[in-house]
PAKESE-424160 format. One record per residue: z, x, y of N, C-alpha, C in turn; residue in one letter; residue number from 1. Coordinates in nm, 4 decimals, padded with zeros to 6 digits, always signed. Atoms other than C-alpha are relative to their C-alpha. Layout:
BEGIN
[r [Z, X, Y], [Z, X, Y], [Z, X, Y], "A", NUM]
...
***
This chain:
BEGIN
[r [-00.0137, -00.1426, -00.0229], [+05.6028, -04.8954, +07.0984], [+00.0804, +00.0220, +00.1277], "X", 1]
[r [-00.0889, -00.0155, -00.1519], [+05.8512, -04.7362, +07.3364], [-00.0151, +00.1265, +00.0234], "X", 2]
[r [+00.0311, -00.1236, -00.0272], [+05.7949, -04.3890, +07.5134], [+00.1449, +00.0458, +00.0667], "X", 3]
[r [-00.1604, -00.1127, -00.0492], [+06.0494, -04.1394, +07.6117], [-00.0915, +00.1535, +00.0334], "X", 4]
[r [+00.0668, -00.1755, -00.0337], [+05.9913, -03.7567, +07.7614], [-00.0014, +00.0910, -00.1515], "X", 5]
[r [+00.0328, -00.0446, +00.1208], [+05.9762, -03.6696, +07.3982], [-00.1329, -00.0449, -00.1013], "X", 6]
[r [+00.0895, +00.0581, +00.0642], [+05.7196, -03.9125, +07.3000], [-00.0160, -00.1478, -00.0223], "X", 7]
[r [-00.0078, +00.1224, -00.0202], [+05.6637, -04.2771, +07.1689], [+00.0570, -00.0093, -00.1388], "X", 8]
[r [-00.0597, +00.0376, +00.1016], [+05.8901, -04.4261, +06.9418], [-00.0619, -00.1937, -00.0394], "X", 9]
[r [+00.1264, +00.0957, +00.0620], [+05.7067, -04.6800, +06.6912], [+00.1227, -00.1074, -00.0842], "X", 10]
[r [-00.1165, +00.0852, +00.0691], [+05.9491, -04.9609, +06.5453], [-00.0938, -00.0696, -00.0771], "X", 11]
[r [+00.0730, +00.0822, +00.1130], [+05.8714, -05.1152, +06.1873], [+00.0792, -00.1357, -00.0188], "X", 12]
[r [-00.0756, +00.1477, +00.0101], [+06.0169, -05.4429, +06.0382], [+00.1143, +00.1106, -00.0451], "X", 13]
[r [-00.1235, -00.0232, +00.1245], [+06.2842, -05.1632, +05.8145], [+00.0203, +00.1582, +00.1198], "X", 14]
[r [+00.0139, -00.1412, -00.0840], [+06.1967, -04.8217, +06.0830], [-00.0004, -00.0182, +00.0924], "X", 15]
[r [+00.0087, -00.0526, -00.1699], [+06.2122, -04.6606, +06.4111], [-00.0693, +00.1504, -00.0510], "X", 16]
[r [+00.0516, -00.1635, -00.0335], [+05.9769, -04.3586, +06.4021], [-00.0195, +00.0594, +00.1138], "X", 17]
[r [-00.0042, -00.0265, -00.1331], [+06.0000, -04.1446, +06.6800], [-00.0109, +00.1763, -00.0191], "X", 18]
[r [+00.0067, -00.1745, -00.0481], [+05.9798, -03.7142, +06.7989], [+00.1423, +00.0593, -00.0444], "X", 19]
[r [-00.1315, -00.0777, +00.0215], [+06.2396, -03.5079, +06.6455], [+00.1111, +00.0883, +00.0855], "X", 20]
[r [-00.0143, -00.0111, -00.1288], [+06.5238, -03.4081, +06.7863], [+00.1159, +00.1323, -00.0514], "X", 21]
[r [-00.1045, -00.1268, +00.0116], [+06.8095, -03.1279, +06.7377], [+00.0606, -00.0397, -00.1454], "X", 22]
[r [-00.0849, +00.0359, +00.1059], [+07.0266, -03.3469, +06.5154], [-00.1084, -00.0374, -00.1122], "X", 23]
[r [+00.0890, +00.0368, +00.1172], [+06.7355, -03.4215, +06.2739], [+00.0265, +00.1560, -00.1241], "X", 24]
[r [+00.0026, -00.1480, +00.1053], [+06.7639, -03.0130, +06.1349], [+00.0617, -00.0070, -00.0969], "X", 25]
[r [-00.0583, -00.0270, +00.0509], [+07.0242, -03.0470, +05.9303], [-00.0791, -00.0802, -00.1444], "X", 26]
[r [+00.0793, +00.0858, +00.1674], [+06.8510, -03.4007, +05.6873], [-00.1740, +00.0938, -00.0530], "X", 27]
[r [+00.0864, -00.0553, +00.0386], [+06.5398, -03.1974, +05.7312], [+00.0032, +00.1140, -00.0753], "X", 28]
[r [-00.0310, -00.1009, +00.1347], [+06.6982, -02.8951, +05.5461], [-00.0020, -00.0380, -00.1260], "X", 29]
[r [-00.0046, +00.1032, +00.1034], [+06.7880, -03.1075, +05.2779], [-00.1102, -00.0378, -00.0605], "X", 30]
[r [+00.1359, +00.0842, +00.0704], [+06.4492, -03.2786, +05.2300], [-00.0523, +00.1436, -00.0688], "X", 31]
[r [+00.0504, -00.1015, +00.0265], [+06.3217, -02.8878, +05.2304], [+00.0470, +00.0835, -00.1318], "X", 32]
[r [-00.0619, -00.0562, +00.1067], [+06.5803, -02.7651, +04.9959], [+00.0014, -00.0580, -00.0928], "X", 33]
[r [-00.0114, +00.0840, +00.0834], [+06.5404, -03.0177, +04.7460], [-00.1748, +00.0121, -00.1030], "X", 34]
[r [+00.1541, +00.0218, +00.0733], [+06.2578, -02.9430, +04.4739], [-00.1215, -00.0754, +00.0070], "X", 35]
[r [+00.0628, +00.1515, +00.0594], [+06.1646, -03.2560, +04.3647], [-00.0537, -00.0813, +00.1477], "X", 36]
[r [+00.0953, +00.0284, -00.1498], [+06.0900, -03.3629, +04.7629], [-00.0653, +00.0776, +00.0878], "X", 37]
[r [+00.0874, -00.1522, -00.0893], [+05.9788, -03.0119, +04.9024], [-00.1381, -00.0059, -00.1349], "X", 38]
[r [+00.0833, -00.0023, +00.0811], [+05.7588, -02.9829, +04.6010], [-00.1482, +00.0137, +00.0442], "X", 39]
[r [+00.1448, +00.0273, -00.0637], [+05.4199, -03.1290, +04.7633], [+00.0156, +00.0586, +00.1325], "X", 40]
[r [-00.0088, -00.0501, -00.1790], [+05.5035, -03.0370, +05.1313], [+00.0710, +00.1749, +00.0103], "X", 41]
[r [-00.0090, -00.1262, -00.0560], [+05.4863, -02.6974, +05.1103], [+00.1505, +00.1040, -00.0926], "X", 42]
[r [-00.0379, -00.0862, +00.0839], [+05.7533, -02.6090, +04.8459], [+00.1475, +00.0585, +00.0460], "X", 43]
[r [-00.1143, -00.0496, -00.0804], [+06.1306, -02.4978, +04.8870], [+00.0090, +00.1105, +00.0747], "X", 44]
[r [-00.0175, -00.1288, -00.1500], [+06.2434, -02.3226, +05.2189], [+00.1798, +00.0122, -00.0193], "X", 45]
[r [-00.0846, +00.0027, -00.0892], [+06.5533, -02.1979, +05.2853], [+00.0112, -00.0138, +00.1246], "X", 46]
[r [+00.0154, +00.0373, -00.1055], [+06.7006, -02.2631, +05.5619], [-00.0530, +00.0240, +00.1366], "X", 47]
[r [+00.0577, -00.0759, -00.1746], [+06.5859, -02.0062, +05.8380], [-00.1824, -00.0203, -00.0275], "X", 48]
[r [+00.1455, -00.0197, -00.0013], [+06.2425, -02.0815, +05.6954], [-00.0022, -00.1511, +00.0233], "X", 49]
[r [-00.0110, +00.1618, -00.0118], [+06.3118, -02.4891, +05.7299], [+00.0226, +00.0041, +00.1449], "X", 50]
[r [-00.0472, +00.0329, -00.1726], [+06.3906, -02.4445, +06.0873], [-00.1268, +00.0374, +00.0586], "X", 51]
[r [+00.1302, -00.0373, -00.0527], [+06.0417, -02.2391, +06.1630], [-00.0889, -00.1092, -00.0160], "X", 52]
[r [+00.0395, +00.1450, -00.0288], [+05.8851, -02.5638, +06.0232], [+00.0623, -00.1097, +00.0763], "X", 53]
[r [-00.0339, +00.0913, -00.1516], [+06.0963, -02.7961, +06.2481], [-00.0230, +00.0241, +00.0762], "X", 54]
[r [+00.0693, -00.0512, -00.1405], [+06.0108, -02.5943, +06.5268], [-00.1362, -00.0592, +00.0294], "X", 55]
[r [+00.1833, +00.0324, +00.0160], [+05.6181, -02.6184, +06.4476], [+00.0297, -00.1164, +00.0133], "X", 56]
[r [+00.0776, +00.2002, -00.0554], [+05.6343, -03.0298, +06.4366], [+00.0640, +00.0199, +00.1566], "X", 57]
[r [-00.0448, -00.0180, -00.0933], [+05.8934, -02.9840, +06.7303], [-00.1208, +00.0300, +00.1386], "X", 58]
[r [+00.0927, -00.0954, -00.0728], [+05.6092, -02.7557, +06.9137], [-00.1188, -00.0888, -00.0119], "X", 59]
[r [+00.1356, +00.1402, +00.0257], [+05.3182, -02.9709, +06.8014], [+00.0677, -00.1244, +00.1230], "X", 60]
[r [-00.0518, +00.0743, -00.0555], [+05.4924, -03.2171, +06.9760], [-00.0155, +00.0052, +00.1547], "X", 61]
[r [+00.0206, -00.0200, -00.0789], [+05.5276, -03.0790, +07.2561], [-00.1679, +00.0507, +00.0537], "X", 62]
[r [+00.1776, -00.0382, -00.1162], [+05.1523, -02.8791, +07.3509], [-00.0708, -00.1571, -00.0588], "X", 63]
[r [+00.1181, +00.1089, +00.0158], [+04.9374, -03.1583, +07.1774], [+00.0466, -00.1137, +00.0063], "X", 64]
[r [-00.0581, +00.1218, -00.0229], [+05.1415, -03.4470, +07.2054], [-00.0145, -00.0910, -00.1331], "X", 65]
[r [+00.0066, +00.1232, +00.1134], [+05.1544, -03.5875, +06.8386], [+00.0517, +00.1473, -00.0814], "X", 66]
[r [-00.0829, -00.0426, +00.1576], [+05.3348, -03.4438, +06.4997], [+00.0419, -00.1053, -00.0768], "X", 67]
[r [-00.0505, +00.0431, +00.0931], [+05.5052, -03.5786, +06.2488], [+00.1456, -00.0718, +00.0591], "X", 68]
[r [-00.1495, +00.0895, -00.0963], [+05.7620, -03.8532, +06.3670], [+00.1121, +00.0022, -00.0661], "X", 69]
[r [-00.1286, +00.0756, +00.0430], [+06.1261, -03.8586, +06.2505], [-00.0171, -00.1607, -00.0372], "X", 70]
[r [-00.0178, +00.1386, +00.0521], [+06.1826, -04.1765, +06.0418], [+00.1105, -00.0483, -00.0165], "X", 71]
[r [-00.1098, +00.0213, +00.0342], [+06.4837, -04.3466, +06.0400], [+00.0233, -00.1286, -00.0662], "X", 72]
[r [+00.0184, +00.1111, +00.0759], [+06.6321, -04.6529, +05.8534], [+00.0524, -00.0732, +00.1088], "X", 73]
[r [-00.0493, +00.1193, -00.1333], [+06.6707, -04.9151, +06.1383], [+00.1867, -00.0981, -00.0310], "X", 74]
[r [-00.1040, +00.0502, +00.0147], [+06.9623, -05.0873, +05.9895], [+00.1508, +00.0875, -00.0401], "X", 75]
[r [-00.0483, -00.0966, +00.0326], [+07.1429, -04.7854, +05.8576], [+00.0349, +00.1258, +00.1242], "X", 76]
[r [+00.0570, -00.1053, -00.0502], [+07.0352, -04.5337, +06.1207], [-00.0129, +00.1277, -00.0738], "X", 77]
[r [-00.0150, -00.0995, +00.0329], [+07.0087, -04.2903, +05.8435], [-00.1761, +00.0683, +00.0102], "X", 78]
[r [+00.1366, -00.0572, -00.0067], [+06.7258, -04.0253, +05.8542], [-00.0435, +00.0048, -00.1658], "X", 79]
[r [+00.0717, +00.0011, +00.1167], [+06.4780, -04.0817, +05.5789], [-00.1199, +00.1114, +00.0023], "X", 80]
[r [+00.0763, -00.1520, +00.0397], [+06.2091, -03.7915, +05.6131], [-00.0709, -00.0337, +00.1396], "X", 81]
[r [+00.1022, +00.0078, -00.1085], [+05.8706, -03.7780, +05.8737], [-00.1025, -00.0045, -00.1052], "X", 82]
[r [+00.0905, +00.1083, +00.0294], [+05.5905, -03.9593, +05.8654], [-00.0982, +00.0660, +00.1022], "X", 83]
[r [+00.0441, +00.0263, -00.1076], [+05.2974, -03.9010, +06.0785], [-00.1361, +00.1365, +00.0176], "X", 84]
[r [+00.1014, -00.0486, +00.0134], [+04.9806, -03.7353, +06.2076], [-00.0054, +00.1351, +00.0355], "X", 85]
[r [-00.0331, -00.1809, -00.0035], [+04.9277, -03.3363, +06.1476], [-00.1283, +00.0800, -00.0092], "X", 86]
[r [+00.1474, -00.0797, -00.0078], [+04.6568, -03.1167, +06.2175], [+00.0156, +00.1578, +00.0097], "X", 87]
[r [-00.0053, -00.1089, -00.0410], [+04.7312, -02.7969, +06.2200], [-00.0888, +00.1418, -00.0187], "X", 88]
[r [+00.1057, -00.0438, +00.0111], [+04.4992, -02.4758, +06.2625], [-00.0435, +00.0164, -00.1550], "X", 89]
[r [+00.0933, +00.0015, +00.1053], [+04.2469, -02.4460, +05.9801], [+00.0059, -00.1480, -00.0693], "X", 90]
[r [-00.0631, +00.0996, +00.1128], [+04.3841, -02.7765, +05.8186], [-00.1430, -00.1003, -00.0123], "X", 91]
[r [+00.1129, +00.0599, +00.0543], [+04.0955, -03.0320, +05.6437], [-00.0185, -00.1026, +00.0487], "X", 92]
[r [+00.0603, +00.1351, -00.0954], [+04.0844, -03.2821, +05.8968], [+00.1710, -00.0687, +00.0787], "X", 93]
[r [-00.1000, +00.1279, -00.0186], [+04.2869, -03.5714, +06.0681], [+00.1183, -00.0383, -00.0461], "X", 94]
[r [-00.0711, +00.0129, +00.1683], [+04.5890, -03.5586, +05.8089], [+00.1676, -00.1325, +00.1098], "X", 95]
[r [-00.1105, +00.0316, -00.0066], [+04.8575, -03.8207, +05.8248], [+00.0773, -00.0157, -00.0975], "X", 96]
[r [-00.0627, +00.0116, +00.1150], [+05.1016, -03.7421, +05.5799], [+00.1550, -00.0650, +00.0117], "X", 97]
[r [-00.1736, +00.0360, +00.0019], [+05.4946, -03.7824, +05.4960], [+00.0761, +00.0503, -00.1082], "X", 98]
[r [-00.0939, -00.0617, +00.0833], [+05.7654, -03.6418, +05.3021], [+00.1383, -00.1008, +00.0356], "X", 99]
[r [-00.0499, +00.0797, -00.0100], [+06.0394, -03.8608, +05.2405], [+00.1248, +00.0158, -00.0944], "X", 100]
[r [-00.1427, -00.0377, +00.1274], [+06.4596, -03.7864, +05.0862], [-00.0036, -00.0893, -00.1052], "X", 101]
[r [+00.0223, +00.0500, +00.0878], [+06.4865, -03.8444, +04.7876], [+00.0499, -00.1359, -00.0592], "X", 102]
[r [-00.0862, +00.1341, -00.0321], [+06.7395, -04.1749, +04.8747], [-00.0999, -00.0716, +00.0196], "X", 103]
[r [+00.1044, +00.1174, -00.1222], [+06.4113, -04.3479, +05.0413], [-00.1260, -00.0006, -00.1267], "X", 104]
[r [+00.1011, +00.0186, +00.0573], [+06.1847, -04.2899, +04.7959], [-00.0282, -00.1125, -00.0991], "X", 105]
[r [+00.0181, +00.0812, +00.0793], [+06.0210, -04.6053, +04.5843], [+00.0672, -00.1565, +00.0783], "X", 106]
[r [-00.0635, +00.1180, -00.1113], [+06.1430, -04.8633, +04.9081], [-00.1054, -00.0577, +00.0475], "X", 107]
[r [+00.0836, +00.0424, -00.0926], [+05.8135, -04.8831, +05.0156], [-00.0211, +00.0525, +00.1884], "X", 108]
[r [-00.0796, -00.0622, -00.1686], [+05.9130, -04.6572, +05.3557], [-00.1343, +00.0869, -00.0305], "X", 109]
[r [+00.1276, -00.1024, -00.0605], [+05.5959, -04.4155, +05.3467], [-00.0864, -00.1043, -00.0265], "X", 110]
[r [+00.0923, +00.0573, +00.0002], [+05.3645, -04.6912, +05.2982], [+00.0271, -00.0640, +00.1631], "X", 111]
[r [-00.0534, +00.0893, -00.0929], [+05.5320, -04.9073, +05.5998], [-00.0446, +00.0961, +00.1560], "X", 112]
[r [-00.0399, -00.0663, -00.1198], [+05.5941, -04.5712, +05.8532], [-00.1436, +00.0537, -00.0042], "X", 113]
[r [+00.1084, -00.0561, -00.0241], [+05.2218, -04.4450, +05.7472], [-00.0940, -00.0992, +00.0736], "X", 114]
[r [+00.1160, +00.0938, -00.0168], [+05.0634, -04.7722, +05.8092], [+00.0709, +00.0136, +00.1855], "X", 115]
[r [-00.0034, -00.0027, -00.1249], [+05.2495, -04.7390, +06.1931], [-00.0923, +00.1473, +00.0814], "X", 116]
[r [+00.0937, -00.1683, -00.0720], [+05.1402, -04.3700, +06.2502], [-00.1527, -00.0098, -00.0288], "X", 117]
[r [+00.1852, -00.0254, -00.0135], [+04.7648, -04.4359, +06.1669], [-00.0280, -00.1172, +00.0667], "X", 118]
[r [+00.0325, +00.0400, -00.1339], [+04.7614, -04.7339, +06.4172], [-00.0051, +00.0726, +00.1043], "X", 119]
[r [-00.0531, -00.0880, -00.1472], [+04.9506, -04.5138, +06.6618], [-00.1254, +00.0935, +00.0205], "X", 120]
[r [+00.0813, -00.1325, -00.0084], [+04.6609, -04.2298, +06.5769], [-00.1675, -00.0111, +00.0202], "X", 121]
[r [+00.0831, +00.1052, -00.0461], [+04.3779, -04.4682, +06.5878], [+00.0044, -00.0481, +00.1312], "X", 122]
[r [-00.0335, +00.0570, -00.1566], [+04.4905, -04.6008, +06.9277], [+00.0001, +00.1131, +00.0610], "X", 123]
[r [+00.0159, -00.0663, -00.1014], [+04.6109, -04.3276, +07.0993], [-00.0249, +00.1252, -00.0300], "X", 124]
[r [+00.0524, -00.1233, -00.0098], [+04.4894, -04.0063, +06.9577], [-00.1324, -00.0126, +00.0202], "X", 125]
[r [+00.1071, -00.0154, +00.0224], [+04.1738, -04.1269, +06.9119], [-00.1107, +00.0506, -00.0953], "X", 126]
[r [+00.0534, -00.0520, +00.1190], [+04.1013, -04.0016, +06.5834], [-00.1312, -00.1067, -00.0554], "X", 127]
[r [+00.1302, +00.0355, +00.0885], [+03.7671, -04.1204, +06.3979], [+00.0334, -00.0422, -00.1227], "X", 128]
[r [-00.0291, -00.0109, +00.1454], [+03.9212, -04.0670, +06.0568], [+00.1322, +00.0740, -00.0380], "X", 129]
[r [-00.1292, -00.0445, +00.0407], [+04.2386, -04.0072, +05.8669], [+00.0118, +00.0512, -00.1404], "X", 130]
[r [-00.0046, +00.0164, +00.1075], [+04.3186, -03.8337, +05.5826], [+00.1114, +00.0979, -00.0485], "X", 131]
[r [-00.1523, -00.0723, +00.0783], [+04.5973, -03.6847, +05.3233], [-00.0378, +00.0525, -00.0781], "X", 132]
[r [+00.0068, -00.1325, +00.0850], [+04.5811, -03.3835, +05.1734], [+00.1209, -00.0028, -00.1324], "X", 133]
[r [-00.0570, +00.0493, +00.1024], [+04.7155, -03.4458, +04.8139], [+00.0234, +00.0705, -00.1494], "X", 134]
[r [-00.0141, -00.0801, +00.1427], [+04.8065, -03.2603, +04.5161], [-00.0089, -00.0427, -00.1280], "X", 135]
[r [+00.0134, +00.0798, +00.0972], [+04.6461, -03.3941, +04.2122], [+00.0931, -00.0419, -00.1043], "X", 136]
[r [-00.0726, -00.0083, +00.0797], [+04.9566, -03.3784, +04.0221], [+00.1039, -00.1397, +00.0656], "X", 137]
[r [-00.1088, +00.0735, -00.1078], [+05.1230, -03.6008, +04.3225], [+00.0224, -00.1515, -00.0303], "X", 138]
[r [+00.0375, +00.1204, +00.0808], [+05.0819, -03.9457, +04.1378], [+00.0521, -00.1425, +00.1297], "X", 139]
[r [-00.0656, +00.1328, -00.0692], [+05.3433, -04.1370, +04.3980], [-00.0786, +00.0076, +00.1267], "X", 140]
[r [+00.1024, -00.0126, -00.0822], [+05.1362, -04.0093, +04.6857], [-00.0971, -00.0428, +00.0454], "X", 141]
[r [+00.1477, +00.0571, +00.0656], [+04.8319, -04.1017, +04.5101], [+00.0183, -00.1676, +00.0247], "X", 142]
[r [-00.0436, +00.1747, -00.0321], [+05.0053, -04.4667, +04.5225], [+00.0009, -00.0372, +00.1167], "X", 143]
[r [-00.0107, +00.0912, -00.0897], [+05.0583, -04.4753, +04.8645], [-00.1377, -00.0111, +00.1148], "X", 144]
[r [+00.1307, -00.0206, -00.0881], [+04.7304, -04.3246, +05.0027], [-00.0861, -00.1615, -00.0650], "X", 145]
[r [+00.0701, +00.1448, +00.0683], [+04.5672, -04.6064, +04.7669], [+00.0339, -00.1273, +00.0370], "X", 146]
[r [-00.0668, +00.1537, -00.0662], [+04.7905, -04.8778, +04.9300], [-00.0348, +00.0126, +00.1163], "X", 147]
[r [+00.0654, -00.0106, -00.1568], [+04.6651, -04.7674, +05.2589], [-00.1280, -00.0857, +00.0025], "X", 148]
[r [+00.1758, -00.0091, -00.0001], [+04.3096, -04.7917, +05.1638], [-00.0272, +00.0969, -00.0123], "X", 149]
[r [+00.0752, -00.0930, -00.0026], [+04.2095, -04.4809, +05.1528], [-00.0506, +00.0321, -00.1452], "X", 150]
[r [+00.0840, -00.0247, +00.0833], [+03.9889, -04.3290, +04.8693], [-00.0015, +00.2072, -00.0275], "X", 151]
[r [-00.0160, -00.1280, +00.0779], [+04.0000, -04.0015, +04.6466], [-00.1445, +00.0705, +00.0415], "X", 152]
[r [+00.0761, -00.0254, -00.0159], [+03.7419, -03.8543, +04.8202], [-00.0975, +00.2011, -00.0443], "X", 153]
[r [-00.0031, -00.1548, +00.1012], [+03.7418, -03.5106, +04.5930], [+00.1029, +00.1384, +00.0959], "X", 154]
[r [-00.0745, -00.1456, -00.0245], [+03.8880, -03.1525, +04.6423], [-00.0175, +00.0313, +00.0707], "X", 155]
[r [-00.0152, -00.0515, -00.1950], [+03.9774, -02.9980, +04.9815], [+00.0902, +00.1454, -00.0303], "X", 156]
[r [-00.0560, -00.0997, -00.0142], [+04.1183, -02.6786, +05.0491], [+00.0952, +00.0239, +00.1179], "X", 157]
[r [-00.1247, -00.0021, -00.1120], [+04.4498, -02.5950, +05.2555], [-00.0477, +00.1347, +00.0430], "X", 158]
[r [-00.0219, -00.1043, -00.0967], [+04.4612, -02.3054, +05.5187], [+00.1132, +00.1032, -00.0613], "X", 159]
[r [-00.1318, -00.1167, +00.0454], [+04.6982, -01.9730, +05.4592], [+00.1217, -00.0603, +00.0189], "X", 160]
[r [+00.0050, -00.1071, +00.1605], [+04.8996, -01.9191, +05.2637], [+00.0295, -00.1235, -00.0853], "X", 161]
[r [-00.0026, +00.0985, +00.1006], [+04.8636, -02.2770, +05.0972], [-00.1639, +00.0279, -00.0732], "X", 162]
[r [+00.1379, +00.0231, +00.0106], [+04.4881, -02.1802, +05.0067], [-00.0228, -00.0381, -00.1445], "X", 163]
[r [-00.0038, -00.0431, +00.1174], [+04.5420, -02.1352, +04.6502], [+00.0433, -00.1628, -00.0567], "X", 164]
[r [-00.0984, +00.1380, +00.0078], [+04.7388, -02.4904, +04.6277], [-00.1083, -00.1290, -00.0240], "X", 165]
[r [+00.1226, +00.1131, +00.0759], [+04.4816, -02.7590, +04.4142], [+00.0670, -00.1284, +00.1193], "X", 166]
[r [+00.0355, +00.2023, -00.0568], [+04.4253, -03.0956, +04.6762], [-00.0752, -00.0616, -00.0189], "X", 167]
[r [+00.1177, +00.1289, -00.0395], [+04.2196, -03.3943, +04.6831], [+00.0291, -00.0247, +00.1717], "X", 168]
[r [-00.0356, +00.0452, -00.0813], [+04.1486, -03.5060, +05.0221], [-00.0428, -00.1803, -00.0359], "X", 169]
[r [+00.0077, +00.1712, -00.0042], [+04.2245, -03.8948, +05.0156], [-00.0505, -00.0395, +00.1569], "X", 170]
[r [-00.0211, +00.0122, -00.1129], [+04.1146, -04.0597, +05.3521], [-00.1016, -00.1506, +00.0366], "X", 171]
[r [+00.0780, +00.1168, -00.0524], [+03.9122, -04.3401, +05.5388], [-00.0277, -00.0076, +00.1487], "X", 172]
[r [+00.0453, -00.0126, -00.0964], [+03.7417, -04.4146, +05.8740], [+00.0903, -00.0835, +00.0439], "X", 173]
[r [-00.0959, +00.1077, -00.1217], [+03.8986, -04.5966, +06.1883], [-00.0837, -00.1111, -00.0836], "X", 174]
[r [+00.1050, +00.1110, +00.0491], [+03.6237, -04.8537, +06.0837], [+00.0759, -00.1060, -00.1109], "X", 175]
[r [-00.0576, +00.0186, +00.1444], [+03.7534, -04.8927, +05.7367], [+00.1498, -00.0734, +00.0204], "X", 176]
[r [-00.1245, +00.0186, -00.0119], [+04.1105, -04.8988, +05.8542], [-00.0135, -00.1256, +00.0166], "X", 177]
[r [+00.0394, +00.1359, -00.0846], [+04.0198, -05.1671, +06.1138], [-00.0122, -00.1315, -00.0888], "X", 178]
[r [+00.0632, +00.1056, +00.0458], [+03.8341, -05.3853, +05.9233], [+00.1151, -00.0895, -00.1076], "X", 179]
[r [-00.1106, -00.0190, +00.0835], [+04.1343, -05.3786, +05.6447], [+00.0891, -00.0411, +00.0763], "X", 180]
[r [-00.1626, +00.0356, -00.0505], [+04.3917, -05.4676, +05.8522], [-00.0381, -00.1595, +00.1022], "X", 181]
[r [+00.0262, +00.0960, -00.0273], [+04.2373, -05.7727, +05.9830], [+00.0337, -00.1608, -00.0577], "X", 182]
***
């Protein structure tokens, strides 16, 4: 792990996850404008509404000191989506999720950048427990929470104005993690 006045950047064997930064807006439109990868995360934005969410991780970032990390491809430097731990008010716990372009998807890259952000969130947030808020329909999701470890632990409810929006919460204890990664 390496820190910067933005945050700590987390290097994988294939990633560099790290705090978003100006030049990220533009792949993050993209991910947003794109059905088939906005879909689960909240559903297509245009763009002045894709920038109010960059802000928010941006802002997260800054007061609480953790969001959702920029992911990039280490050998490439291209941006592949964010990864990483999200809590935001009302939300159903601990959540480390990811959204990921639709170039990256089926590489194995949200299993790799989740398994760094729930060390990182385990270590230094101090979290107890982690978990991903999941849309039963979400099947690849469903694959990677299950490659984590974590467990379908039934139906959860999202905060305004996702309330309406069917989840499972998937998730597991530090304990669990721990023991699993041994």
């Amino acid at each position: 792990m390496v820190s910067s006045d933005l945050g700590p950047t987390l290097i994988t064997e294939r990633l560099i996850l790290r705090p978003p930064v100006a030049e990220d807006f533009d792949p993050y439109v993209r991910l947003m404008a794109d059905e088939a990868t906005a879909r689960y995360i909240g559903g297509v934005q245009p763009r002045a509404v894709a920038w109010r969410g960059f802000m928010s991780v941006a802002g997260s970032w800054a007061i609480n000191g953790y969001s959702f990390f920029t992911v990039v491809e280490k050998v490439t430097g291209q941006w592949v989506g964010r990864v990483g731990p999200w809590q935001p008010e009302g939300w159903p716990g601990t959540e480390v999720g990811w959204g990921l372009g639709a170039a990256f998807q089926g590489k194995g890259y949200a299993t790799e950048a989740a398994t760094a952000a729930i060390d990182w969130a385990f270590d230094h947030l101090g979290w107890t427990e982690v978990i991903h808020s999941i849309d039963p329909a979400n099947l690849a999701s469903q694959a990677v929470a299950a490659r984590l470890g974590s467990v379908n632990r039934g139906p959860g409810q999202m905060p305004a104005p996702y309330e309406a929006e069917p989840i499972d919460i998937w998730g597991q204890s530090r304990e669990h993690w721990r023991a699993r990664r041994v």
